[in-house]
N, C-alpha and C positions, 0 to 999 in steps of 0.2 A: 444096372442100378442107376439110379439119376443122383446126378451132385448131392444134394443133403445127405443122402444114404452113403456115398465111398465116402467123404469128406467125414462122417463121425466113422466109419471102419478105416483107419488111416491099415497101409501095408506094415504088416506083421510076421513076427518067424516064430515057432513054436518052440519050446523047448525039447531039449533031449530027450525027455521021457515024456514026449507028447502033448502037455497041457500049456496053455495058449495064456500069456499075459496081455493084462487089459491094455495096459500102459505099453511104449512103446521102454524095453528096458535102456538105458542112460551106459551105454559102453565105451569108459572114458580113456580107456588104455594108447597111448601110443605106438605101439609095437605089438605085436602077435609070436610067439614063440611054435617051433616044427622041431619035428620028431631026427629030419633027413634031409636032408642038403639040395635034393630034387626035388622033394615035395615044396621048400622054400623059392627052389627057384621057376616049377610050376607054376608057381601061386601069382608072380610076377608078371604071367601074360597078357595081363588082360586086369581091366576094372569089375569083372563079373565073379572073378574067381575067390580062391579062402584070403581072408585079409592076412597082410606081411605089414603093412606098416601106411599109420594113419593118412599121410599126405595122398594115398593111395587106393584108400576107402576106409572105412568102418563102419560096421556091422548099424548104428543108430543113423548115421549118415547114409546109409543104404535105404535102409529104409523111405526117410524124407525121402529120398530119389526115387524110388519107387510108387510113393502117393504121391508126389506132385508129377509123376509122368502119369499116371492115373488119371488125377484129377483133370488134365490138359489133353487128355486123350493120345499122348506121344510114343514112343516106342522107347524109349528111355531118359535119364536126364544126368545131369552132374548138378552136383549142390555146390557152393562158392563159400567165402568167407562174410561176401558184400554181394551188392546189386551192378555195382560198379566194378567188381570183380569179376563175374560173370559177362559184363558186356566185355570188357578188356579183353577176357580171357579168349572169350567167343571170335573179337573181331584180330586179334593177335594169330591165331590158329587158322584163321580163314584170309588172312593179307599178307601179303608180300609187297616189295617198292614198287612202285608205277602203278598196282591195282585202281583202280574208281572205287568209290562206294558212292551211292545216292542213298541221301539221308533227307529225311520231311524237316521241312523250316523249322520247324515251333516243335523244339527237343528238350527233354530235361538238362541243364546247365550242364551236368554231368555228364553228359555223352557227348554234348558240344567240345567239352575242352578236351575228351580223349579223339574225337577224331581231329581236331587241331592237332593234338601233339601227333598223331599219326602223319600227319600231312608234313607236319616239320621235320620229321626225325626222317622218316621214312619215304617221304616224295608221295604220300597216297595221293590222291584225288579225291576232293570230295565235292558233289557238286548236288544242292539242294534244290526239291522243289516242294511245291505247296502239300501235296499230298491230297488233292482233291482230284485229280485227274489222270488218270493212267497214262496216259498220250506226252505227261512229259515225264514219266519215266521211260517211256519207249526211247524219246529222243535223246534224253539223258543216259542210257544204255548202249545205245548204237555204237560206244566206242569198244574194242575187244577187249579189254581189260576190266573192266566192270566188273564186279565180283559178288556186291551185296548190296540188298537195300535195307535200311533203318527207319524202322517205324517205331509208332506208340498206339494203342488202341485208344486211350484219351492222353491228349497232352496235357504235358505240365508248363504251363499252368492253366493256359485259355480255354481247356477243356475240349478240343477240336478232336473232331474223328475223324480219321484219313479213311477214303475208300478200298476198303483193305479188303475186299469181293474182287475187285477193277484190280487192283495193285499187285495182289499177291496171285492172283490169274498169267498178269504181263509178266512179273517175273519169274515164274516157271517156267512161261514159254519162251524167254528169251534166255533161258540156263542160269539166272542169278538168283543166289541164296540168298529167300528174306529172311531178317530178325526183326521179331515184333517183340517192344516189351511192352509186357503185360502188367506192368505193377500196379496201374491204378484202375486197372476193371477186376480184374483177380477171374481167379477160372470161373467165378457164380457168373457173372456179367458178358465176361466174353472168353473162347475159347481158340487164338486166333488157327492155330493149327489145323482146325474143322471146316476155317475158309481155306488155306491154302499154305501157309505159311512153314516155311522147315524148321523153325526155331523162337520157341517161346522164352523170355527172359524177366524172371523178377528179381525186385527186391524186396526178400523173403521177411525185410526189415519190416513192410511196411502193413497190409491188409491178413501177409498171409501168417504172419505169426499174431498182430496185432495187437499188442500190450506194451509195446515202445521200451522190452524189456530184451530184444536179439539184435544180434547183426548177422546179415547174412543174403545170399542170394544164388539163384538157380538159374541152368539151364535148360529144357526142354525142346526132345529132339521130334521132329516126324518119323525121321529115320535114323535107326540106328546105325548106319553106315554113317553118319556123318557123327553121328556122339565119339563110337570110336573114333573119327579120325582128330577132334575137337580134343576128346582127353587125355591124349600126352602131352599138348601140349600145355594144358592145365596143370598138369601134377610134376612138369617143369615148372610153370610161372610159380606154383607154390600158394596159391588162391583158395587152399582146401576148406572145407567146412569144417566149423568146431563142431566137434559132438554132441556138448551141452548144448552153443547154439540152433545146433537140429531139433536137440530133443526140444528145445522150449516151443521151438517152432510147432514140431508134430502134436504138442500141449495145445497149441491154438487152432489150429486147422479144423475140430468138429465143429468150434464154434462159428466158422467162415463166413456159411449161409445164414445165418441168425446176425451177425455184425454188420454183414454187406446189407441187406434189408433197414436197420435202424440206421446206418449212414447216408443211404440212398434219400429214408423217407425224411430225413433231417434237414441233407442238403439242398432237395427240391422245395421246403417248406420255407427257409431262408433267403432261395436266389428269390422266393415270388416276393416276400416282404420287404428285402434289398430293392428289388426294383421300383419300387415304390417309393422309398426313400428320396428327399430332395436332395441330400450330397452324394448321393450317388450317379453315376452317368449312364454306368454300362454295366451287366450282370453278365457274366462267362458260367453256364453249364448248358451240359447238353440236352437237359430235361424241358429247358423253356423254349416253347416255338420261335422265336425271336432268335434263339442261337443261330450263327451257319452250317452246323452239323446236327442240325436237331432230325432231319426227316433222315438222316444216314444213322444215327445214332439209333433211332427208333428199331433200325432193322439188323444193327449189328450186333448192341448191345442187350441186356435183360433189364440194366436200368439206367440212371443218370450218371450213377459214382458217387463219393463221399466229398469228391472235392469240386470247389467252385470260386470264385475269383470275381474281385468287383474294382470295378475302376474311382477312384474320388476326386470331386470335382476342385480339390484344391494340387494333386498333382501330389510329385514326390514326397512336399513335407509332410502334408495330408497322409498320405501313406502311413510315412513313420511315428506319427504320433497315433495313429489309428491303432495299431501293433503296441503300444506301449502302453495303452487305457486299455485294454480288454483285462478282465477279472475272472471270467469263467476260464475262457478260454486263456492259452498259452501263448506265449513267443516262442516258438522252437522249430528248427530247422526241418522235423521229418513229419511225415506223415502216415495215415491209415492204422493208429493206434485208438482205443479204446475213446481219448479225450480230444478235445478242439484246438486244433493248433491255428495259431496264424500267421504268417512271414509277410517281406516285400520285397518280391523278385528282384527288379531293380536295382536293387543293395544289399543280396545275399545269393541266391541261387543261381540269377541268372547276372552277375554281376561282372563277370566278365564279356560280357557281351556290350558295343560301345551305342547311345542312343540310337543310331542306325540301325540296328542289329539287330535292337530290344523292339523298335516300331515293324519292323520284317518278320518280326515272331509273332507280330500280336499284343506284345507286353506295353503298356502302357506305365511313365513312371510312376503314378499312382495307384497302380494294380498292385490289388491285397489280395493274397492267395490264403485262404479257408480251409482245410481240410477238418471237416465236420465231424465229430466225434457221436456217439453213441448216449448224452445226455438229455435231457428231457430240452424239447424246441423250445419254449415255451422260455427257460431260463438261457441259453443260448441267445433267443432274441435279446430279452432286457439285456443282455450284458451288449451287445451290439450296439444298441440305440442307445443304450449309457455313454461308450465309446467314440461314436460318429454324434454325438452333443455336446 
C-alpha cells in the first residue's frame, strides 16, 4: 500500500470476540496481572511477548511501534519518552569507552551536547565531517573502533542534506551502524532505511504526532537483530513511552501526508518571498536552487520540508527582535506542529555551541529558524513583513 493508505490504517489488534476498533484503544495500566508464576516469567523474554509491566511494553505503545516500523519500512521499532531519548538510548546501547562515532557538522543542538557528554564521561571519539562526501567518512572510519555514524535527513537548522545514498553505502561496507534522524522529513518525504541506513530516529514530538500537544520519540530498526540487542538496554535506561503519549501520537499519524504537503507548500512559498526581501541575506531550504543541497535534496527527498531559516542583515540583535514581533506566528522552542514557530539558534538551540562552532555548522548569528505551520501563506507573510519593518 503506499504511505497515505498505512498512515490513516495506523497497526491495530482486534478484540477478543473479533470485532476491530477504529481507534487505536488508550491502555493506561501499568502492570498486567498472570494466572502462574511461568507464565509471568515467560512473558519477561523478550519485548514481543504478553505485557508484565509498562517500562516493558504496552499493548497502545505497541502498536505506535508497529506503524511507525511500518510506515519507515523497518523490521521493528521501540517507542521512547523523547526524541532525545531515543537518540541517548540508541547511542548508549551501541558505545562503549574508546569507540568513534562520526557525526555530520550541522546537528540538532541536542545531539551535539549528548555526544559531548559521551566524549567526557566516557572517552568516546567523536570526529565530524561535512556530510557531503563519502570519502571522508571512509577516512574518518579507518580507525577500529568506529562504531556509528550520525546523520540528519535535513538539518537543523540550515536545511542541508547529507549524501545519505554515498554515506550509508560506505558505512555498510566498512561494518558501521548508521543513525539517521528522521524528524524533519518524516517517513512522507524521506525513508532513510530504503537507502541504506540500520536505524531511523524521531522525534515523535514533532511532524509525526504534530499538534504540539506529545512528547515522545522512536526508534526504527532494519534489522530486528539489532532492536533486540538495542532494547534492554532501553528498558534499563527507563526512556519508555507514555501510553497516552502514543495514543495521541497514533491520533495524528493519518493526518501525516495531508500536513507534510500544506508545510512543504507553505515553506517553499516563503523562502521565495524572504529572498526577495532587503533585510534579508540568505534564505536556507532545500527547495530553492540556490541552496547547496538543492540537486541532492531533489533526489532524496519527496519535498522541501516545513522548516527553513533565513539570515538578517543586522546579525544577532536583528535576530532577536525579529522573534519578538512576529504575531501570527510563535516564539517556541519546538517544531513540526500544526502552527508557525520561530526561534534563534544562536541563543537557544544551538547555544551551546561557541561562535566558531555556530560558523562550522552553518548557523549565522542572525539566523532565524522558521518552522512553517499549516496556516494560510498569504497571512503568514504579512505577519513576516510586519516583523522584519
Amino acid at each position: 500500500m503506499e504511505l497515505n493508505t498505512r498512515a490513516v490504517h495506523v497497526v491495530n489488534e482486534p478484540f477478543p470476540e473479533g470485532s476491530w476498533p477504529l481507534s487505536v484503544p488508550l491502555v493506561q495500566s501499568s502492570a498486567f496481572a498472570f494466572d502462574s508464576a511461568d507464565e509471568l516469567a515467560g512473558a519477561m523474554a523478550g519485548p514481543d511477548g504478553r505485557y508484565v509491566y509498562g517500562r516493558r511494553g504496552n499493548p497502545t505503545v505497541r502498536a505506535l511501534e508497529r506503524t511507525l516500523a511500518g510506515l519507515e519500512g523497518g523490521a521493528g521499532a521501540i517507542a521512547f519518552a523523547s526524541g532525545m531519548g531515543a537518540i541517548s538510548g540508541v547511542l548508549l546501547a551501541l558505545l562503549r569507552p574508546g569507540d568513534r562515532v562520526v557525526a555530520q557538522r550541522c546537528l540538532y543542538g541536542g545531539t551535539h551536547a549528548v555526544l559531548a557528554d559521551l566524549a567526557e564521561r566516557y572517552g568516546i571519539e567523536v570526529v565530524r565531517i561535512s556530510g557531503d562526501d563519502p570519502a571522508e567518512l571512509v577516512a574518518a572510519a579507518v580507525h577500529p573502533a568506529t562504531r556509528v555514524l550520525v546523520l540528519e535527513t535535513l538539518a537543523n537548522p540550515t536545511g542541508q542534506v547529507p549524501d545519505l545514498p554515498g554515506l550509508l553505502a560506505a558505512a555498510r561496507a566498512l561494518g558501521v551502524t548508521s543513525l539517521v534522524d528522521n524528524s524533519l522529513a518524516s517517513p512522507v518525504l524521506c525513508r532513510p532505511l530504503e537507502l541504506g541506513a540500520d536505524i531511523v530516529v524521531h522525534s515523535t514530538t514533532k511532524y509525526l504526532s504534530g499538534h504540539s500537544d506529545v512528547l515522545g520519540g522512536a526508534a526504527v530498526f532494519a534489522d530486528d537483530e539489532l532492536r533486540l540487542r538495542v532494547w534492554p538496554r532501553t528498558v534499563e535506561l527507563g526512556a519508555c513511552a507514555d501510553p497516552f503519549a502514543a495514543w495521541l501520537t497514533l491520533r495524528g499519524i493519518p493526518t501525516l501526508p495531508l500536513r507534510m504537503r500544506e508545510h512543504c507548500a507553505n515553506a517553499a512559498a516563503l523562502a521565495e518571498l524572504l529572498a526577495g526581501h532587503p533585510a534579508v541575506t540568505a534564505v536556507h531550504h532545500p527547495w530553492r536552487p540556490d541552496h547547496p543541497s538543492y540537486a541532492r535534496a531533489r533526489k532524496v527527498l519527496a519535498g522541501g520540508g516545513g522548516l527553513l531559516s533565513f539570515e538578517l542583515a543586522g546579525g544577532r540583535e536583528a535576530g532577536r527582535a525579529f522573534i519578538e514581533r512576529v504575531r501570527v506566528a510563535r516564539l517556541a522552542l519546538s517544531l513540526g506542529g500544526v502552527e508557525t514557530l520561530v526561534t534563534h539558534p544562536a541563543s537557544t538551540s544551538h547555544r551551546e555551541l561557541d561562535e566558531g562552532e555556530l560558523a562550522a555548522a552553518g548557523i549565522g548569528t542572525g539566523l532565524v529558524r522558521m518552522s512553517v505551520g499549516i496556516e494560510d501563506a498569504g497571512d503568514l507573510w504579512a505577519d513576516v513583513e510586519q516583523a522584519l519593518a
